[in-house]
TORKOL-4160 file (C-alpha; in steps of 0.2 Angstrom, whole numbers, padded with zeros to 4 digits, m for minus):
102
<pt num="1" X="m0164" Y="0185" Z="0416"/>
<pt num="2" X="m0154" Y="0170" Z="0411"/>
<pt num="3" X="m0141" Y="0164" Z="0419"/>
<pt num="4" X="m0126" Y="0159" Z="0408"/>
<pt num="5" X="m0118" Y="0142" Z="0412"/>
<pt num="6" X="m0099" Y="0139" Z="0409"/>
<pt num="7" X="m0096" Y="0125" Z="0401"/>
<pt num="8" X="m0079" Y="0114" Z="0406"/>
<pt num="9" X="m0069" Y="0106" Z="0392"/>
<pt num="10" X="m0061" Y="0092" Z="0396"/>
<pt num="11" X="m0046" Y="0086" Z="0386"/>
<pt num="12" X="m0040" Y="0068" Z="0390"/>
<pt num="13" X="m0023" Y="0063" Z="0387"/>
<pt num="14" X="m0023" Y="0054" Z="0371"/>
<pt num="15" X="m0035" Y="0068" Z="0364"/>
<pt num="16" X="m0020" Y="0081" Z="0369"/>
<pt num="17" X="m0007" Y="0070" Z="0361"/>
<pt num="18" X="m0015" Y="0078" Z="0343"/>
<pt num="19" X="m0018" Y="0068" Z="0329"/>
<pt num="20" X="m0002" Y="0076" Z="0312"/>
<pt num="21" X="m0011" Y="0076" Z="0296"/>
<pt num="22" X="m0003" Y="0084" Z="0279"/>
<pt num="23" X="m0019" Y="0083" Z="0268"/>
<pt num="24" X="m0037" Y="0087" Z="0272"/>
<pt num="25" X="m0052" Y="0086" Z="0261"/>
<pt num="26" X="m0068" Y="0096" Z="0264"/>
<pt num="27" X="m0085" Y="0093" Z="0256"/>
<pt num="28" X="m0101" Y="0098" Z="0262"/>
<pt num="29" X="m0119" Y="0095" Z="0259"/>
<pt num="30" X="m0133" Y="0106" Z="0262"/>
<pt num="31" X="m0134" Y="0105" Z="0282"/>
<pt num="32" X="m0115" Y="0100" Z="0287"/>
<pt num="33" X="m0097" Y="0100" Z="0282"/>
<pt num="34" X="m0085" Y="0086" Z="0283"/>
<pt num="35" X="m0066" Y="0086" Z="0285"/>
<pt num="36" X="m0056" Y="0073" Z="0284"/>
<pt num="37" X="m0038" Y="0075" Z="0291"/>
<pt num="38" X="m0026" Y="0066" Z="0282"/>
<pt num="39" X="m0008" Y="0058" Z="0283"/>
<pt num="40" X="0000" Y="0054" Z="0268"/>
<pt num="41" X="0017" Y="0047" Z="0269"/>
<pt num="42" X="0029" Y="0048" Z="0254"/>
<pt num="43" X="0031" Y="0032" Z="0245"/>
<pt num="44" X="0017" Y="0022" Z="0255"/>
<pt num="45" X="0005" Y="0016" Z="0242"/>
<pt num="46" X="m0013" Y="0022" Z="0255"/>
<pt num="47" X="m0015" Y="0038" Z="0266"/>
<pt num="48" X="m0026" Y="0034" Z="0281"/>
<pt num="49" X="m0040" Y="0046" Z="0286"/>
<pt num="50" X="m0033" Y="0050" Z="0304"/>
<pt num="51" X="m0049" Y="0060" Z="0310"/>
<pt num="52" X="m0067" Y="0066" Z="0304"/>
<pt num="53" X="m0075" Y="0081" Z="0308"/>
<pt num="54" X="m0092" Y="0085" Z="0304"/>
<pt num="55" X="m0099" Y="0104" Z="0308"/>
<pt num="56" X="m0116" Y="0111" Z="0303"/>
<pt num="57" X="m0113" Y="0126" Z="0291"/>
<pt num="58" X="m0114" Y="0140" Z="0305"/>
<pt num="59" X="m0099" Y="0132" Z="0312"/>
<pt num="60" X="m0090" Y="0130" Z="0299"/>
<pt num="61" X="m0089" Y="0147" Z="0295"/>
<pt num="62" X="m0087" Y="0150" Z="0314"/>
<pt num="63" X="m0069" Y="0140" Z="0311"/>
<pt num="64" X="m0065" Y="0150" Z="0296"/>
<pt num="65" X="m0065" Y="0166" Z="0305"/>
<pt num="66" X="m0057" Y="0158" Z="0320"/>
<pt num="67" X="m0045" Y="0150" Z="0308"/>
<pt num="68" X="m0042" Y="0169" Z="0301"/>
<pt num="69" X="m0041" Y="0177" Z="0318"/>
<pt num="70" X="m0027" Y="0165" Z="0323"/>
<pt num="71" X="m0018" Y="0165" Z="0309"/>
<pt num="72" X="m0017" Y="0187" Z="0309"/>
<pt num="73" X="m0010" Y="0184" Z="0326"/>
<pt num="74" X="0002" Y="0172" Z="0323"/>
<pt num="75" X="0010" Y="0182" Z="0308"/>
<pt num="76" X="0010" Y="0197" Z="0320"/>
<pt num="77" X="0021" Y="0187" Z="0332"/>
<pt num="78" X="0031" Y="0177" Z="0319"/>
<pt num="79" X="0031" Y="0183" Z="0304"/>
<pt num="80" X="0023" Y="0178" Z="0286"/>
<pt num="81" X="0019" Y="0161" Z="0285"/>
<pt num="82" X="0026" Y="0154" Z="0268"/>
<pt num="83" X="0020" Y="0142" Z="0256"/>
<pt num="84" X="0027" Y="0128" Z="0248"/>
<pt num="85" X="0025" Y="0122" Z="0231"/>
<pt num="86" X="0013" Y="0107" Z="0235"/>
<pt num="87" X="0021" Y="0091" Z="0237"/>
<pt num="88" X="0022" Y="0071" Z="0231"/>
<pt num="89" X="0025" Y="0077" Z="0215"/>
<pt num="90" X="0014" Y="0092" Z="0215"/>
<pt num="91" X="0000" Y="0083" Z="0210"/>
<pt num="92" X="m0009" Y="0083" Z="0230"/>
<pt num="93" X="m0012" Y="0099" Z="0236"/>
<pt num="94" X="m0011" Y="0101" Z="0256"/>
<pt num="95" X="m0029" Y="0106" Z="0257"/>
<pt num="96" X="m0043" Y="0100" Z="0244"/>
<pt num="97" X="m0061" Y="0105" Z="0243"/>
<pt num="98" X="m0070" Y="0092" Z="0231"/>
<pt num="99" X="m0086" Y="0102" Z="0232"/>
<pt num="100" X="m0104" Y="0093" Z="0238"/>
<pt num="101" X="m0106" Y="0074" Z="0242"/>
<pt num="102" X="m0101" Y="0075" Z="0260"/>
């Protein structure tokens, strides 16, 4: 029988500061999906690409359904979470999935 090993996560200080994004593109190829978290800041002319994320296709549906699984729980604990009409001139919505070409 195998033994299962525990894995320890380590979470340095500027990693735990978090990175704020407002925008995030997904696109995906056949073996991964890439995120690209984004800040965009009214009136600058660029928005920086803050962090890359890149997750084989299992995983990416693995953080949808953790993604579902913690939203549920935090409307359960603090109500509906409401959406906006999109921003900078509605013309940039908060997430955007271009489709392949990752």
């Amino acid at each position: 029988m195998e033994e299962k090993k525990e894995i320890q996560i380590e979470l340095t200080a500027p990693v735990a500061e978090g990175t704020y994004s407002n925008l995030a593109i997904i696109s995906h190829a056949p073996s991964e999906f890439v995120i690209d978290f984004i800040r965009v800041t009214p009136g600058a002319p660029k928005a920086p690409v803050k962090s890359r994320i890149i997750l084989t296709a299992e995983h990416a549906k693995r953080l949808l359904f953790a993604l579902q699984d913690n939203i549920r729980k935090y409307e359960a604990q603090f109500g509906p979470i409401k959406m906006n009409a999109p921003q900078q001139g509605g013309n940039i919505p908060p997430f955007m999935a271009p489709g392949g070409e990752a």
